[in-house]
C-alpha positions as CSV (number, residue, x, y, z in Angstrom):
1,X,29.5,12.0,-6.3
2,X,27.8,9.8,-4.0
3,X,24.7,10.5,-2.4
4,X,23.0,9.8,0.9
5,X,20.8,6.9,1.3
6,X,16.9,7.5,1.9
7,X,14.0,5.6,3.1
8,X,12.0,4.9,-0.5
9,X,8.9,3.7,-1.5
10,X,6.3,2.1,-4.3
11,X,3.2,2.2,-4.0
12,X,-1.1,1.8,-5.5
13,X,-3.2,4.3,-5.1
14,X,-6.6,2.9,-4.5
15,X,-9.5,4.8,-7.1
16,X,-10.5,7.7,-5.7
17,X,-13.9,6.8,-5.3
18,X,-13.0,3.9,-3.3
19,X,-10.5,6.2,-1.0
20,X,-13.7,8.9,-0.4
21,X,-15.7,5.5,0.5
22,X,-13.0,4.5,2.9
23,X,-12.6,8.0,4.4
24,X,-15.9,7.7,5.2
25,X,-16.0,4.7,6.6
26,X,-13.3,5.8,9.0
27,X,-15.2,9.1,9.9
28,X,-18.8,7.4,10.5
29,X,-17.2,4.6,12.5
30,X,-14.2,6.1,14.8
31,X,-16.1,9.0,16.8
32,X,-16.4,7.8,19.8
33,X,-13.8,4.8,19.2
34,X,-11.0,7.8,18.7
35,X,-8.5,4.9,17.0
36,X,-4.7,6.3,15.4
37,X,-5.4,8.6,12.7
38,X,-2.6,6.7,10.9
39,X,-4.8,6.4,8.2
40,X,-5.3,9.9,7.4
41,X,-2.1,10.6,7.0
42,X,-1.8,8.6,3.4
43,X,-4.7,8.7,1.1
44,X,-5.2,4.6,0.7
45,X,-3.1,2.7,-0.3
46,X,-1.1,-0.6,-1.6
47,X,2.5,-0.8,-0.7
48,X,4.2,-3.0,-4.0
49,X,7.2,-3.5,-1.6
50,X,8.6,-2.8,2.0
51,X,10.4,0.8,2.2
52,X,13.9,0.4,1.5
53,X,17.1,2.3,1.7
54,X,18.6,4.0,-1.4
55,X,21.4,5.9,-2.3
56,X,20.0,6.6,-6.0
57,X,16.6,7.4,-5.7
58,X,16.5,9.1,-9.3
59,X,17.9,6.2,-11.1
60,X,15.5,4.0,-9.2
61,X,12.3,6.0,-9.7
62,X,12.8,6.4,-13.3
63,X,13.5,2.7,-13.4
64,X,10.3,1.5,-11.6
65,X,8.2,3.8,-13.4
66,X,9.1,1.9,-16.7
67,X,8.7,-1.2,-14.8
68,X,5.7,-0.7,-13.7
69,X,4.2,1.5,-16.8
70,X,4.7,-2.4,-18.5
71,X,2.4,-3.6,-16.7
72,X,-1.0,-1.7,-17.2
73,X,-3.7,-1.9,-14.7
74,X,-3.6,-3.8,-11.9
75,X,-6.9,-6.3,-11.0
76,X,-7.3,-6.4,-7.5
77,X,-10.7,-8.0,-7.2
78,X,-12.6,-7.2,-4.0
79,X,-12.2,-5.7,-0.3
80,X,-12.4,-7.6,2.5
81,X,-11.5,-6.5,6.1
82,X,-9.0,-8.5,8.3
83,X,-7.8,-8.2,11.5
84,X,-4.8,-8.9,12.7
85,X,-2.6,-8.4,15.8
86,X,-2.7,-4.1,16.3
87,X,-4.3,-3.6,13.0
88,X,-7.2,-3.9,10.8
89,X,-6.0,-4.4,7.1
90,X,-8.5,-4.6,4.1
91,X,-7.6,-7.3,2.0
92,X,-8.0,-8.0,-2.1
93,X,-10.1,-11.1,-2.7
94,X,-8.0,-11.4,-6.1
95,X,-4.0,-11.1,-5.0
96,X,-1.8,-13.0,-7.6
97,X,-1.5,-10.5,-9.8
98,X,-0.9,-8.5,-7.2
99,X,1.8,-11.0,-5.9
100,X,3.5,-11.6,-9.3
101,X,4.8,-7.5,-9.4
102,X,5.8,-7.6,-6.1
103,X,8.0,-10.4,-6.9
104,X,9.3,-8.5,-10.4
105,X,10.0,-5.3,-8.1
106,X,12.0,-7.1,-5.4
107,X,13.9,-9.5,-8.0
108,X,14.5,-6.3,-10.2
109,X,15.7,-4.3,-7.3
110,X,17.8,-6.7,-6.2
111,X,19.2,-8.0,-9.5
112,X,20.0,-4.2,-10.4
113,X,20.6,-2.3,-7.0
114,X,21.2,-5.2,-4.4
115,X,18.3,-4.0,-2.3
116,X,17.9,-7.3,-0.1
117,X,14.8,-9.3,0.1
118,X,13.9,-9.3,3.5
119,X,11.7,-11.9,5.5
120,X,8.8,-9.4,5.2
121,X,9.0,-9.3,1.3
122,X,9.4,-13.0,1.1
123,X,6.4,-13.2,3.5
124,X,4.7,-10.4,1.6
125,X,0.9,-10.1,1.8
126,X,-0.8,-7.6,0.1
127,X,-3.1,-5.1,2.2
128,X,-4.6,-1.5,2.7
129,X,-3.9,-1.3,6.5
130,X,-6.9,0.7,7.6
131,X,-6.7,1.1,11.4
132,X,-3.6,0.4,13.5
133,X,-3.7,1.0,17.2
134,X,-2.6,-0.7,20.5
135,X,-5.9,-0.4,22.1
136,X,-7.4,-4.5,21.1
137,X,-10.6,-4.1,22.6
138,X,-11.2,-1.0,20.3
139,X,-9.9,-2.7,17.4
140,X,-12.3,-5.6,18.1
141,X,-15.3,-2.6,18.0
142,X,-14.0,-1.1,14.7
143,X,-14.0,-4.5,13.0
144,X,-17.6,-5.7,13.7
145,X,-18.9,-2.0,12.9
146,X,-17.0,-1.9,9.1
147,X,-17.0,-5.5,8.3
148,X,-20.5,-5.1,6.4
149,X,-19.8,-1.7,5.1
150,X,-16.1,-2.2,2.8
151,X,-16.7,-1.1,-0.9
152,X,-18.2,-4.0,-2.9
153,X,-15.8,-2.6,-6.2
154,X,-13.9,-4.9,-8.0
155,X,-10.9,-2.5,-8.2
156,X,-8.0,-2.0,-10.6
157,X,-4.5,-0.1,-9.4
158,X,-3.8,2.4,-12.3
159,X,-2.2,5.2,-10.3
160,X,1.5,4.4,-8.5
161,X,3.7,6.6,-6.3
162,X,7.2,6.4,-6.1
163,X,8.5,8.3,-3.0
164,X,11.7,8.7,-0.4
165,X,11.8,11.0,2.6
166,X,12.8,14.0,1.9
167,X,11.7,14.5,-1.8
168,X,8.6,15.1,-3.2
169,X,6.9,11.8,-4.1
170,X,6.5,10.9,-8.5
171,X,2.7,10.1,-8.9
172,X,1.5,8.7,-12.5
173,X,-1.1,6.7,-14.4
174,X,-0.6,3.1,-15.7
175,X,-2.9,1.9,-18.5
């Protein structure tokens, strides 16, 4: 029995200290700025790999979950803001590690389950996108009032979700 493909996902949870830190940030600084509330939507986050279509989301999900439960924590080093076109992303001062499992996720994936390695994945940089709005000149504003405020924290990834529309995402702890 075959089953419909859905939109899926894997991703790192920041700490939560460092998402409450963030959440602030976003409050103290977008008041009068009123940017997308994109952001609150997701608690923080890391995305290991571009959403991607499957048809066998439970085979999947169980496989990553052993992937990634090989790997242990994950050192991302430090925040740093960075804009870019319609967004302001926070960036990871330390990003190979993070780098290396993206790589094992896409070549897994498409090794086992021909998920395709798009442009974006072979491009892929690793980011908490933090604001994302069309408005420029209110982007500009937001940058120059958080740029001095990110988290200091050297931060380790040790909580992933695995998610597809539709189903109720598979949150655990790596260590």
């Amino acid at each position: 029995m075959g089953s419909r493909k859905q939109l899926m996902w894997i991703q790192g949870l920041l700490p939560l200290d460092i998402r409450k830190q963030i959440f602030d940030l976003y409050k103290r600084y977008n008041d009068d700025l009123d940017l997308s509330d994109h952001f609150l939507i997701y608690p923080p986050h890391l995305s290991f790999k571009r959403s991607f279509d499957c048809d066998r989301f439970e085979e999947v999900k169980d496989d990553l979950s052993e992937l990634m439960k090989q790997n242990g924590k994950i050192y991302c080093g430090r925040l740093y803001p960075h804009r870019i076109s319609d967004m302001i992303w926070l960036r990871f001062d330390k990003e190979e590690e993070i780098i290396q499992i993206h790589q094992m996720i896409d070549r897994f994936l498409n090794e086992k389950y021909q998920i395709v390695i798009d442009e974006y994945d072979r491009n892929y940089v690793p980011h908490v996108t933090l604001f994302r709005d069309d408005d420029e000149k209110k982007l500009d504003e937001m940058f120059l009032r958080i740029k001095d405020h990110i988290p200091e924290d050297e931060i380790f990834i040790d909580e992933i979700i695995i998610g597809a529309r539709d189903r109720e995402p598979t949150c655990f702890r790596i260590a």
